[in-house]
N, C-alpha and C positions, 0 to 999 in steps of 0.2 A: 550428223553425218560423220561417219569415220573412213577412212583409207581402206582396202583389200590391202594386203599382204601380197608382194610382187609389183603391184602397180608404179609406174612412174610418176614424178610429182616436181612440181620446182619450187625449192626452197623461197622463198620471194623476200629475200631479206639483202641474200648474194645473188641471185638469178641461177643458183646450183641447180642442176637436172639431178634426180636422186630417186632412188628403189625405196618403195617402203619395205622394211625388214619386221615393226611391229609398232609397239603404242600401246600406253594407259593414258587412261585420263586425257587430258591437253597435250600432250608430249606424245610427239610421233619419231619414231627410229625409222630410220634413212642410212643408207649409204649410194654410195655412186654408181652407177651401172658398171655393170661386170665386178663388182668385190670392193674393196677397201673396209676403210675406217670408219664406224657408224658414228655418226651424229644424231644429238634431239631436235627435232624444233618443232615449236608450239606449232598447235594445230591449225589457227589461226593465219599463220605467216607459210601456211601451203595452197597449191594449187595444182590441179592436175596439168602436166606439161600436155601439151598440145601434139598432132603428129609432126609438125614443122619442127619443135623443139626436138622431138625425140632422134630423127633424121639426123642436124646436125651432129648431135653428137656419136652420129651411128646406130641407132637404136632402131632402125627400119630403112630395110635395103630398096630401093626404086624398086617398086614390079612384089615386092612380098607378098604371101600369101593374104588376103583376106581372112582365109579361114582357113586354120590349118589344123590335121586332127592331131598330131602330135601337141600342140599349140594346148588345145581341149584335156587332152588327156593328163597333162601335168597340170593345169588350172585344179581339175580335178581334182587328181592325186593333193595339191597345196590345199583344197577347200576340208579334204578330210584329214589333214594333217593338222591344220588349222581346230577343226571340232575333237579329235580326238585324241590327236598325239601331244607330246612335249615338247619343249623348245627346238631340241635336237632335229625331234620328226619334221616342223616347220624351217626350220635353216635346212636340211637336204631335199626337201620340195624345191625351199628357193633355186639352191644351186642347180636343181637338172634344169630349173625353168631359164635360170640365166645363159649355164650351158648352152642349152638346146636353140636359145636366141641368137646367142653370139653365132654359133655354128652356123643356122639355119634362116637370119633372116636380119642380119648385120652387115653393115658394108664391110667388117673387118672378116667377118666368117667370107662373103663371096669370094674374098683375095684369096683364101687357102685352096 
C-alpha cells in the first residue's frame, strides 16, 4: 500500500497531521497542511488522519462540500502530474489543491 500524493496522514510517532508531498521506498515525505518544512517518516509509522483529525486542525469546514467539482478537477490535474510530469509539475498541482482547500473548504478560508 503506498500514500496518494495530496492526501492527509498523521505521523504516529508525534501525533503530527501532515500532506503527503511524495515517497521511495519506506520513506514517505510529508509536510503540514497548508506548506512548511517536509519531513520523512517510515512508511510504517503512517496512518490516514481521520475526518475528526483533519477538522481540528482546520482541514474541513462544518457543512463542506461532499463533493465538489473543483475538488475533482485538481485531484485530476495531481494524478496526471503525478504520471507524467516532473517534480515541479507535481509540487504546483499540490499547491492549487492546498490553495483551493484552504480557500474553499477550511475554517480559516470561511473567516475571509
Amino acid at each position: 500500500m503506498t500514500y496518494r500524493n495530496g492526501v492527509f496522514v498523521v505521523d504516529t510517532r508525534d501525533g503530527r497531521i501532515a500532506q503527503v508531498t511524495g515517497g521511495r521506498g519506506q520513506r514517505v515525505n510529508v509536510r503540514e497542511p497548508g506548506g512548511g518544512a517536509e519531513w520523512e517518516v517510515p512508511f510504517g509509522a503512517l496512518r490516514l488522519a481521520t475526518r475528526e483529525e483533519r477538522g481540528t486542525v482546520g482541514l474541513w469546514a462544518e457543512g463542506a462540500p461532499a463533493r465538489c467539482a473543483e475538488c475533482e478537477e485538481l485531484k485530476v490535474a495531481l494524478r496526471e502530474a503525478e504520471a507524467g510530469g516532473g517534480r515541479a509539475d507535481v509540487d504546483t498541482a499540490l499547491v492549487a489543491q492546498r490553495m483551493h482547500w484552504t480557500n474553499a473548504h477550511t475554517l480559516a478560508g470561511e473567516a475571509r
